[in-house]
C-alpha positions in Angstrom: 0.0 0.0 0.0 1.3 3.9 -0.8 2.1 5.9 1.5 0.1 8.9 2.4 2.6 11.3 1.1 2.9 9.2 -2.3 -0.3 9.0 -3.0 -1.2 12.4 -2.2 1.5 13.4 -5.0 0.0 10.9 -7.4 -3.1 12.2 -7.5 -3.0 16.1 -7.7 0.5 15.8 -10.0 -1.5 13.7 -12.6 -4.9 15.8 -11.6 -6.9 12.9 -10.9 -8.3 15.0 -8.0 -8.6 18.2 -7.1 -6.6 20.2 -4.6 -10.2 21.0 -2.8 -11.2 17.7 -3.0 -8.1 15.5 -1.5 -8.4 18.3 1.0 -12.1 17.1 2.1 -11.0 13.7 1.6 -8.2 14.1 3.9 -10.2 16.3 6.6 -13.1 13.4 6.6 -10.7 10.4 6.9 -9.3 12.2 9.7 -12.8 12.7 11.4 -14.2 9.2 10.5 -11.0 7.2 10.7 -11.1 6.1 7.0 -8.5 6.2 4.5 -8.5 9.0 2.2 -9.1 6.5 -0.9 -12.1 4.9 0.9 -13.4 8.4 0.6 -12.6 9.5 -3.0 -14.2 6.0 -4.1 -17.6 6.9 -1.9 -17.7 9.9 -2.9 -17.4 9.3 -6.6 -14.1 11.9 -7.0 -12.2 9.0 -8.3 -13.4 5.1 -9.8 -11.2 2.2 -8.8 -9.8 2.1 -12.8 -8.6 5.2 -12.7 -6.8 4.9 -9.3 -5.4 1.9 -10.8 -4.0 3.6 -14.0 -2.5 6.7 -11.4 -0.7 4.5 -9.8 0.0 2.4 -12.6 1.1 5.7 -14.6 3.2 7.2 -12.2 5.7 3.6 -11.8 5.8 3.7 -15.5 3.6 1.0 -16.1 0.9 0.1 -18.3 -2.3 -0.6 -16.1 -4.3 -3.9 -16.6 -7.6 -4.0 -15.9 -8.4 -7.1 -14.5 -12.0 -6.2 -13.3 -13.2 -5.9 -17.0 -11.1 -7.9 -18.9 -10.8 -11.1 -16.4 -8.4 -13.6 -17.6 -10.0 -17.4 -18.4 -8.8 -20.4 -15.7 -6.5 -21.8 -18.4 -4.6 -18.4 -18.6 -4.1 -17.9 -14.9 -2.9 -21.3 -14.4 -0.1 -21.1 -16.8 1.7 -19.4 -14.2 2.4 -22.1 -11.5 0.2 -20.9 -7.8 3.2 -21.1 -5.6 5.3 -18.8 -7.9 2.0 -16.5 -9.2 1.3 -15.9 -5.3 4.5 -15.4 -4.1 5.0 -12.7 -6.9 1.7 -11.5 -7.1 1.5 -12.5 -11.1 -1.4 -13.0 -13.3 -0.7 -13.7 -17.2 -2.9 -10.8 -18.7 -2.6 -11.5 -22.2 -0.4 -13.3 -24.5 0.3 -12.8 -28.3 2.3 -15.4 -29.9 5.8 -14.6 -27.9 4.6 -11.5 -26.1 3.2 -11.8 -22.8 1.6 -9.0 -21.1 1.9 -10.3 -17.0 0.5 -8.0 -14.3 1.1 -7.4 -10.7 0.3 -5.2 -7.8 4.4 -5.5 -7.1 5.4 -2.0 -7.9 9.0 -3.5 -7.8 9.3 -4.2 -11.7 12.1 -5.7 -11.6 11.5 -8.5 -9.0 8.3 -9.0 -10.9 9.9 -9.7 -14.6 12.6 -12.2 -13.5 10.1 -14.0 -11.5 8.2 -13.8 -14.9 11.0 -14.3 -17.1 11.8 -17.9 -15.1 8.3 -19.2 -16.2 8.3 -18.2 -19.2 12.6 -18.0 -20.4 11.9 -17.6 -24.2 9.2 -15.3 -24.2 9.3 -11.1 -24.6 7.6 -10.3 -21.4 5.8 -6.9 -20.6 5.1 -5.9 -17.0 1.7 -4.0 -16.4 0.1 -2.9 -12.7 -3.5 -4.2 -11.2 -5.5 -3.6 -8.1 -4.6 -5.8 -5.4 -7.9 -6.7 -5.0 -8.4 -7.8 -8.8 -5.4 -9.9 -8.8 -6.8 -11.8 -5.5 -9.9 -12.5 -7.6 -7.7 -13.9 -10.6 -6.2 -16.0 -7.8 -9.4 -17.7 -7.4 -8.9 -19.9 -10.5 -6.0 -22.0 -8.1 -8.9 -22.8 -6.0 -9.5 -26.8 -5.7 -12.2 -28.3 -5.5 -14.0 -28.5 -1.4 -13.8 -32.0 -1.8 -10.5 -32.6 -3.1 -9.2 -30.2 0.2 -12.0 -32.1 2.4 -10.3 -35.5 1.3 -6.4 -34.0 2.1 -7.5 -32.7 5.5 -9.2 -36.5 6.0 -6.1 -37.8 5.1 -3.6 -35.8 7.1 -5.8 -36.6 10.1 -4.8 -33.5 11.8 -7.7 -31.3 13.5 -10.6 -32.2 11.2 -13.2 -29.8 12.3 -11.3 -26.9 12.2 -9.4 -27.2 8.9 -12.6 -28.5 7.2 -14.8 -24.9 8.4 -11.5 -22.8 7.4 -11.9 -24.5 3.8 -15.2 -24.0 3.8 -15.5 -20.3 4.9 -12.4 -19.2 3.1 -14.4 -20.6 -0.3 -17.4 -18.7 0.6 -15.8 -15.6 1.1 -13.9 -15.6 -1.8 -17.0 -16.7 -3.8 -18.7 -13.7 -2.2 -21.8 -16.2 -1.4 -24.4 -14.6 1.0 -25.1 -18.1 2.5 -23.6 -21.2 3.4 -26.3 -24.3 3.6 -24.9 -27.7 6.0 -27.5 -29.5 4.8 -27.3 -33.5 6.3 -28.0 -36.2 4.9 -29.1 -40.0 5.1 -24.8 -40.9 4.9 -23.7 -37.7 3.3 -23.1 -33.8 4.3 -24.1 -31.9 1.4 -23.0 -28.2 1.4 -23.8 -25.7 -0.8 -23.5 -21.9 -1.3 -25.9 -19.2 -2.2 -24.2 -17.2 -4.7 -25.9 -14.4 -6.8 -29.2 -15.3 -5.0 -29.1 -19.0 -6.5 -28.0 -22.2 -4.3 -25.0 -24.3 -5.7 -23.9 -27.1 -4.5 -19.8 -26.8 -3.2 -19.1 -30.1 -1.9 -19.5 -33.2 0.2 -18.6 -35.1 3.4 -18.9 -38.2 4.9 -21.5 -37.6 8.0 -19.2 -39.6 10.3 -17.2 -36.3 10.7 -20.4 -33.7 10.7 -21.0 -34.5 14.6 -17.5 -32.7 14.9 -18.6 -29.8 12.6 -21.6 -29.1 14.1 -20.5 -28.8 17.5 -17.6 -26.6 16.6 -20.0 -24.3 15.2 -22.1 -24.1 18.2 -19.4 -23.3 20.4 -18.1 -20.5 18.2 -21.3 -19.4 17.8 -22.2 -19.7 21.9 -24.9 -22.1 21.4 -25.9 -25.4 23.8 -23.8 -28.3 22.2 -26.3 -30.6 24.3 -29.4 -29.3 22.5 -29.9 -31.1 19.2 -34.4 -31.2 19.1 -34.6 -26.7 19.0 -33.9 -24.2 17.4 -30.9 -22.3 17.9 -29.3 -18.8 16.3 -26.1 -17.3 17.1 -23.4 -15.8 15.8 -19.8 -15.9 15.1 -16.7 -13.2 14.4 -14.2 -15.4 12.0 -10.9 -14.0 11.6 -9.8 -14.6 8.0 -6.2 -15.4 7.2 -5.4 -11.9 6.1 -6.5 -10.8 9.5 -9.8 -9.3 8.3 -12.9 -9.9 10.8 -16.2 -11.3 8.5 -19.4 -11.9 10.7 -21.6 -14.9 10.3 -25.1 -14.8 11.5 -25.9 -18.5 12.3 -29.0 -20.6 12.5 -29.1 -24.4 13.7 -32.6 -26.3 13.3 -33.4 -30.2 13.6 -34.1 -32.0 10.8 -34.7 -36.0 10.5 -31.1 -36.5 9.1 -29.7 -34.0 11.8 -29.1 -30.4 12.6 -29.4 -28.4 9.4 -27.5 -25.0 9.8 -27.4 -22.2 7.6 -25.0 -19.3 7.9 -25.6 -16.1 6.8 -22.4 -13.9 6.0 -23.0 -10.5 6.9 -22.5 -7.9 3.8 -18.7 -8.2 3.4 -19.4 -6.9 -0.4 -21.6 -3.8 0.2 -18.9 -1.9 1.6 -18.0 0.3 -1.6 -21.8 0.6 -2.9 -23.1 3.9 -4.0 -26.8 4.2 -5.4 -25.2 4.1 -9.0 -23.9 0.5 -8.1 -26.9 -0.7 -6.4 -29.2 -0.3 -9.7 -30.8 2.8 -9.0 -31.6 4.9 -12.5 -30.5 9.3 -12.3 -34.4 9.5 -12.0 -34.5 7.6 -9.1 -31.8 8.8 -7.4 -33.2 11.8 -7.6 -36.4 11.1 -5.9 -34.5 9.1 -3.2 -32.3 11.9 -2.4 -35.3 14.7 -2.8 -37.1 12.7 0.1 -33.2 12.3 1.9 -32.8 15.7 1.7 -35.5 16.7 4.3 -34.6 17.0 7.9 -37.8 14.9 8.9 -40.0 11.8 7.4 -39.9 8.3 7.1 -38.5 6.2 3.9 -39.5 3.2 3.6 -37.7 0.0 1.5 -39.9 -3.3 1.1 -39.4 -6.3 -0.3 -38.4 -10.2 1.2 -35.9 -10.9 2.5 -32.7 -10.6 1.2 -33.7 -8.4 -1.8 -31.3 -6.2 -0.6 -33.4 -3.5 1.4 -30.5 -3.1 4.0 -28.0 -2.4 1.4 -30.1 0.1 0.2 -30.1 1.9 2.9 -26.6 1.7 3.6 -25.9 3.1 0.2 -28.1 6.3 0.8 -26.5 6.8 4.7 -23.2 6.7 3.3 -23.9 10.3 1.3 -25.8 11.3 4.9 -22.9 10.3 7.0 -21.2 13.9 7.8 -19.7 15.4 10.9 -22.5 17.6 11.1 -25.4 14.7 11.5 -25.8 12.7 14.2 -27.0 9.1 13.0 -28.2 6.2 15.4 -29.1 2.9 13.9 -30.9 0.0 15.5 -30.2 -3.4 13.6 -30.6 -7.2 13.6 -28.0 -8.3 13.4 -25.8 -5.0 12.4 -24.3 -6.2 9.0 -21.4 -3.8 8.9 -20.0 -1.7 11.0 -20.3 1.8 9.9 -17.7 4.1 11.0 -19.1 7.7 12.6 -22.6 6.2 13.0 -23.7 5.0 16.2 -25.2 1.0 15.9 -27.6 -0.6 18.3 -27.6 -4.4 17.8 -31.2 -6.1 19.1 -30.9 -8.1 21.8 -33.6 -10.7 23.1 -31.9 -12.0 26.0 -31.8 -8.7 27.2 -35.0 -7.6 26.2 -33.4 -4.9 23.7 -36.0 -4.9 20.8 -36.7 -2.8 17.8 -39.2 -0.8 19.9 -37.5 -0.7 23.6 -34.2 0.7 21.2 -36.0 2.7 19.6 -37.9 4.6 22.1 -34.5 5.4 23.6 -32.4 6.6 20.7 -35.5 9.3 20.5 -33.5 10.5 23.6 -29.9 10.5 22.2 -31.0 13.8 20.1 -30.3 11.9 16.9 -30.9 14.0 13.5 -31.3 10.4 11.3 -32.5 7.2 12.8 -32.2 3.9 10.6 -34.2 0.8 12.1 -33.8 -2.2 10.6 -37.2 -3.5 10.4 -40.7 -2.6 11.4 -42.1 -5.7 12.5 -45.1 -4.5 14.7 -47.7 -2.1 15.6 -45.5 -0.6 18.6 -42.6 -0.2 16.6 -44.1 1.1 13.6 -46.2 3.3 15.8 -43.1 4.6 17.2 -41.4 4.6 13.9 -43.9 7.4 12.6 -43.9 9.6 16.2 -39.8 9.7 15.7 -40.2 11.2 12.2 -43.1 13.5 13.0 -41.0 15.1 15.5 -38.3 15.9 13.8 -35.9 13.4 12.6 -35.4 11.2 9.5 -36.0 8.2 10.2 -35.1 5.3 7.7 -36.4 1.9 7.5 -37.5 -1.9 6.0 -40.4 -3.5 5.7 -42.0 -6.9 4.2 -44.7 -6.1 1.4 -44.6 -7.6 -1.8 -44.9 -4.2 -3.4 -44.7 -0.7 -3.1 -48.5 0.4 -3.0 -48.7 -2.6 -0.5 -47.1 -1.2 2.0 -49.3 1.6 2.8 -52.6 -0.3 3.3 -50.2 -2.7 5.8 -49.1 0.0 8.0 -52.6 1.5 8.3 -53.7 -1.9 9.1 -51.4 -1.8 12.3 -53.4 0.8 13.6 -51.3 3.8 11.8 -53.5 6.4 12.1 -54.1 8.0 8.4 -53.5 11.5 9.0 -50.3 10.6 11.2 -48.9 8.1 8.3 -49.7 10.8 5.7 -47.7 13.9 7.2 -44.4 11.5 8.2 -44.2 9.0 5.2 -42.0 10.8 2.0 -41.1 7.6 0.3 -41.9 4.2 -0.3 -39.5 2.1 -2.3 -40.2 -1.9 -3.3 -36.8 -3.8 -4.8 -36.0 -7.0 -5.9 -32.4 -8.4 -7.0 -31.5 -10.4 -10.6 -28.1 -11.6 -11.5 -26.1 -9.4 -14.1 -25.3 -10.9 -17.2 -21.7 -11.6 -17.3 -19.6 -9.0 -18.9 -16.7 -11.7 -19.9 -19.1 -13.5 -22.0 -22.3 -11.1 -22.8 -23.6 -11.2 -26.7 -26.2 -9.9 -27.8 -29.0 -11.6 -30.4 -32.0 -10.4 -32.5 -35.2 -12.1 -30.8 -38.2 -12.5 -33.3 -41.2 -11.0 -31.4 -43.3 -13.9 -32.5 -41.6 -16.4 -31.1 -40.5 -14.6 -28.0 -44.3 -14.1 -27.4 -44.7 -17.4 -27.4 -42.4 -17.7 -24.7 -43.5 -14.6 -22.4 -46.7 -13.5 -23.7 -46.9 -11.3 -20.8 -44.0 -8.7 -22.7 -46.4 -8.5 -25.7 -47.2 -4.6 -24.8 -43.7 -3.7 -24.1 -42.1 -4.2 -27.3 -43.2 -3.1 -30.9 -41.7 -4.8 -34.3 -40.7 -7.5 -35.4 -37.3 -7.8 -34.0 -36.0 -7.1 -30.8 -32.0 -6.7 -29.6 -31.8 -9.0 -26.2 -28.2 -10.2 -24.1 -27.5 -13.2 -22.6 -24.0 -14.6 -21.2 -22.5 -17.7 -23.1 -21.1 -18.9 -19.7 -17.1 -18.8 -19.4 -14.4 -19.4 -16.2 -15.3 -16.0 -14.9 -19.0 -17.0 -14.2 -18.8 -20.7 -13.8 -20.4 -21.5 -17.3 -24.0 -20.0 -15.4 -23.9 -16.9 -17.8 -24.4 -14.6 -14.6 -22.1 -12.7 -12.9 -22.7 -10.2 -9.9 -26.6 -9.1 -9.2 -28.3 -5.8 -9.6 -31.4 -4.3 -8.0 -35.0 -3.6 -9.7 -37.1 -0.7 -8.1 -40.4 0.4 -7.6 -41.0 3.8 -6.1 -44.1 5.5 -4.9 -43.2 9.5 -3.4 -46.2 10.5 -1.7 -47.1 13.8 -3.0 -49.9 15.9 -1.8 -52.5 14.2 -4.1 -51.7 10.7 -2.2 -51.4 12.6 1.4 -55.1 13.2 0.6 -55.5 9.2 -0.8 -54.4 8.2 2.4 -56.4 9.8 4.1 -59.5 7.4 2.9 -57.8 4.0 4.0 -57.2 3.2 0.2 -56.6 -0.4 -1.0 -53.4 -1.1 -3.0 -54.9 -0.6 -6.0 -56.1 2.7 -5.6 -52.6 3.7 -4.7 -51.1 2.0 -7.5 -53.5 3.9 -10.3 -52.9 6.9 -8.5 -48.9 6.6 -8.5 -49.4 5.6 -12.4 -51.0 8.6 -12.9 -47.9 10.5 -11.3 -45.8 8.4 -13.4 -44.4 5.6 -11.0 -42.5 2.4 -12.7 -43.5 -1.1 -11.8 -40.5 -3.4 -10.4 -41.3 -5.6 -13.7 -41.3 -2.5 -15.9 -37.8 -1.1 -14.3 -36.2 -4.9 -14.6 -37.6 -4.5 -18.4 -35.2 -1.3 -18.9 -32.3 -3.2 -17.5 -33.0 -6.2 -19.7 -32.9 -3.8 -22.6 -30.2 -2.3 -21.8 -27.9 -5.4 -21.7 -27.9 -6.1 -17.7 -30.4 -8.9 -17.5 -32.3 -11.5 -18.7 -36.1 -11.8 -19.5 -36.0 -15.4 -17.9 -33.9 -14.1 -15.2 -36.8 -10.8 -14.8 -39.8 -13.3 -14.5 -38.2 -15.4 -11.8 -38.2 -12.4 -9.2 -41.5 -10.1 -10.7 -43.9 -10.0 -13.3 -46.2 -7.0 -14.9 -48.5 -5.3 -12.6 -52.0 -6.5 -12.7 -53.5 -5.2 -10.0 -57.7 -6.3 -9.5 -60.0 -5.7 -6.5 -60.6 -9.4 -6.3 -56.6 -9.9 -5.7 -56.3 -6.8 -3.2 -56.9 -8.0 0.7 -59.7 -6.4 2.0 -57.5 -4.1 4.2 -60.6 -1.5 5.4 -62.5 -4.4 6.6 -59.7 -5.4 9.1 -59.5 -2.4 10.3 -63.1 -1.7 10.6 -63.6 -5.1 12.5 -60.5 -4.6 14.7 -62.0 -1.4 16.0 -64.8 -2.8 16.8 -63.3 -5.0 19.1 -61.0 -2.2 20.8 -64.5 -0.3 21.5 
């Protein structure tokens, strides 16, 4: 890593930056202990490429990007693992007799005559990389689970341990959001959720899972003895880099044994801004119009993991000043935020989303985040937080955006409270990106795509249409997907749906009138992103389809209430 003082020169000699702006960055690094190049990146000031190519420019090297032109398996392993680690060497591209190798080595010439030893005849080019894109080329020396599983076995050294270092390192580095022990009649099968779809990583005999299980307990301060209940936990695992990664862990009985699924805690959100999340400049806008304010409640829905909390940590980073005093309440909290204060629920202590909140009200907070309404007495004190004087930002489960209204009336919201505090509601759902390795694009006859989805027939017009789809290469494990973008749905309330609310509307009527104002549907947003090259129609209509809202379909949400006051009086 540079040095301050380097990297400083860097950037204002080659005017990447400006003087004013390295000066902010440097003032809030300072303030918020972050580096100064965690804060360019937030901030947009600088991309990762083109920090790359300063660096790269000012050590007289070419820079490779290794982000958007990843190397195949086959290329990567020309260079043998102990030597392409040790060196820190990736083969970027070859021509005949001219290789082009990278590094993240800034010492050139270490780098070349380790290069020049692999490869003696050929004319060899050194070229710069991001230290994090050459550890992602490294995954390509990555065996197999079970070929690992079967050498740990073998060595008959500390089985358990070795076996959940394989298995969590893999995870990591395959930047799943879950890991599944799933047990078996004689097997162990685990898999990984990665880009929001299950595969399977490897297998074990379930002789040794007895071991696994009951290391995971005690990591995760659990009852070893308990194997008929439910148990969740949680467990800090120190990587071998020395980086901390948080597991949120859940144990329940099965009638092949404890199933346990892991959930790893937003390692990859850290450098999100709305642009990265999915979010289109129109949206932005309306999600930081509604930011902006110094009170009101915003309001992300969708199921779970749809990535509502990442969404949320993407608009606090913006918020996050020395000036603002932001308390979060969170279970569990994913990441830690530095310069925001984070409350972690707490059952055993009777710390819940309400008790929490009721108390940061005191700590004269300017923007509250709560991880989830789940009740009336949280949601209750939810809207009393932002109607006196604070921005308060939050989840909550509805399959929709227009949903969510008639649901929080229907916890005994009053309307005219609910109207004056609520500025936003936003529904999202996540699809895998198309993989930019291997991405083409192909002329779809209408006709027969029709045939296929009939339900597109009103959203495209001739006889041809341009769609993308991924081949499937090294990069995305032959699945044609790589990475996973966000689809949105967004209903501002404006004064015309103050006054809706007001009348305990049904969903429909609040979806006609945020048509009328010009809202999207989640299907029609995921529609513009398939056109544009980042999705898939398959991949659209296996997370939303086009609105069709009827009063037969809506839940009659007056009625509840109605017969729920009934009973009060």
């Amino acid at each position: 890593m540079l040095d301050p003082a380097k990297l400083k020169k860097i950037l204002l000699d080659g005017s990447y930056v400006s003087p004013e702006d390295f000066e902010k960055a440097e003032k809030f690094s300072k303030l918020k202990n972050l580096t100064v190049i965690d804060y360019l990146l937030s901030e947009q000031l600088i991309s990762k490429d083109l920090f790359g190519q300063a660096i790269a420019e000012d050590a007289g090297l070419p820079y490779a990007d290794l982000n958007t032109n990843r190397p195949a398996r086959e290329q990567v392993l020309k260079i043998p693992e102990t030597i392409a680690k040790k060196n820190r060497l990736v083969l970027f591209a070859a021509d005949k007799n001219e290789l082009t190798i990278t590094t993240d080595d800034l010492n050139k010439k270490k780098a070349l005559a380790a290069a020049q030893a692999v490869f003696p005849k050929a004319k060899i080019t050194i070229a710069y990389s991001l230290t994090e894109d050459i550890d992602d080329a490294f995954i390509h020396y990555q065996k197999s689970l079970d070929t690992r599983f079967a050498r740990i076995i073998k060595s008959q050294g500390r089985i358990a341990p070795e076996i959940l270092e394989e298995i969590f390192e893999d995870a990591i580095l395959y930047r799943a959001s879950d890991i599944h022990f799933e047990p078996q009649e004689k097997e162990l099968v685990i898999r990984f959720r990665i880009d929001g779809v299950l595969q399977e990583a490897g297998r074990l005999n379930k002789d040794y899972y007895e071991n696994i299980t009951n290391r995971i307990k005690v990591q995760a301060h659990l009852r070893t003895d308990e194997h008929l209940a439910a148990q969740d936990g949680a467990i800090r695992y120190r990587r071998s880099d020395g980086r901390a990664t948080d597991f949120r862990v859940s144990v329940i009985p099965t009638l092949d044994g404890e199933k346990i699924v892991m959930r790893i805690l937003s390692e990859y959100v850290r450098g999100f801004s709305l642009t990265d999340i999915g979010l289109s400049s129109r949206d932005q806008e309306l999600l930081w119009e509604a930011a902006s304010k110094p009170f009101g409640m915003i309001l992300v829905t969708g199921p779970t993991g749809s990535g509502k909390t990442t969404t949320l940590y993407a608009l606090l980073k913006p918020l996050n000043r020395s000036t603002v005093n932001i308390t979060t309440i969170e279970d569990p909290v994913e990441y830690k935020i530095t310069g925001v204060n984070q409350i972690q629920v707490n059952q055993r202590t009777n710390l819940t989303f309400a008790k929490g909140l009721r108390s940061i009200v005191r700590q004269d907070p300017d923007i509250i985040l709560v991880g989830e309404i789940r009740d009336e007495e949280t949601a209750e004190i939810a809207v009393n937080a932002s109607l006196t004087g604070h921005l308060l930002l939050s989840t909550f489960h509805a399959n929709d955006a227009p949903t969510a209204i008639p649901r929080l009336l229907d916890m005994e919201i009053e309307p005219f409270l609910l109207a004056s505090t609520l500025e936003l509601v936003v529904a999202q759902r996540l699809v895998r990106k198309i993989c930019e390795k291997c991405r083409y694009s192909y002329p779809a006859n209408n006709k027969e795509l029709f045939k296929e989805f009939p339900k597109v027939k009103d959203y495209f017009s001739g006889s041809k249409t341009t769609l993308y789809q991924g081949k499937g290469c090294s990069a995305c494990n032959k699945t044609g997907y790589s990475g996973r973008v966000a689809i949105f749905e967004f209903v501002p309330i404006t004064p015309a749906m103050e006054e809706l609310i007001l009348t305990n509307p049904s969903t429909k009527q609040i979806w006609d009138l945020a048509r009328q104002e010009g809202a999207v549907s989640l299907f029609e947003d995921g529609l513009q992103k398939v056109k544009n090259g980042l999705t898939t129609l398959e991949e659209l209509f296996r997370v939303a389809t086009p609105p069709e809202f009827s009063v037969s379909s809506v839940p009659p949400q007056s009625s509840l209430r109605t017969s729920r006051a009934k009973k009060k009086k």
